[in-house]
Structures are given as C-alpha cells and as structure tokens.
Phi, psi and omega in degrees: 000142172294137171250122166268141164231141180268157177215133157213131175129253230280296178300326187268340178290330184274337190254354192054050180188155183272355189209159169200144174240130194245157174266086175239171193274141174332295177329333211314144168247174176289330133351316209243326178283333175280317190320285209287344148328288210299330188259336156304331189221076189322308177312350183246358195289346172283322192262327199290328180291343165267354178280164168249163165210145187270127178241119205041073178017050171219111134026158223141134139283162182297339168269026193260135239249141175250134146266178199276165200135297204286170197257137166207146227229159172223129224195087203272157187312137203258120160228175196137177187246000000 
C-alpha cells in the first residue's frame, strides 16, 4: 500500500521535503514504517529512533498496525526552555 507520512521541524529539514511517500506491505506496522523511513531516507537515521509518529492522530508504538489511508506525522523530539 502506498503511505504519505507528513514530517516536521527537524525532520522536514533533514530529508528536505514536508512529505514522503512510501511503498509498504498490507500488514505494515509502525515498526515496518521506520525500517522502510531508513532506507528511503538516510538522512533521519540519527534522529528517527526519537521521533515519535502519529497514526490518525494518536501516538503509535512499533506495533501499531497501519492501514491504507492513514493519516500519519513523523514528530521529531521538542527541546527548549
């Protein structure tokens, strides 16, 4: 199934784009989306283990099952004072 994942701040600066489209299997987990994030996109490998990513605007662990569809955020860790 095709995946759009929106990316921002950090994330959209390292890969150089607001958006990315991925090619994953019916099955995909959030698990199965970074593996396959990493080999499209190298440039997040430092970063991508802190990110958090939102699936239909929840949170998601690596074992939360993706559908075709779904709304999904790549959401890199916030500092600051």
């Amino acid at each position: 199934m095709k995946t759009t994942i929106r990316l921002f701040a950090q994330t959209r600066q390292l890969a150089g784009t607001d958006l990315i489209e991925l090619e994953l299997p019916s099955d995909a987990t959030v698990g199965d989306l970074r593996r396959v994030m990493l080999s499209h996109c190298p440039s997040l490998a430092d970063l991508l283990p802190y990110c958090h990513i939102a699936v239909d605007t929840e949170y998601a662990g690596d074992t939360t099952p993706i559908e075709e569809n779904s709304e999904i955020a790549l959401i890199p860790p916030v500092s600051g004072g």
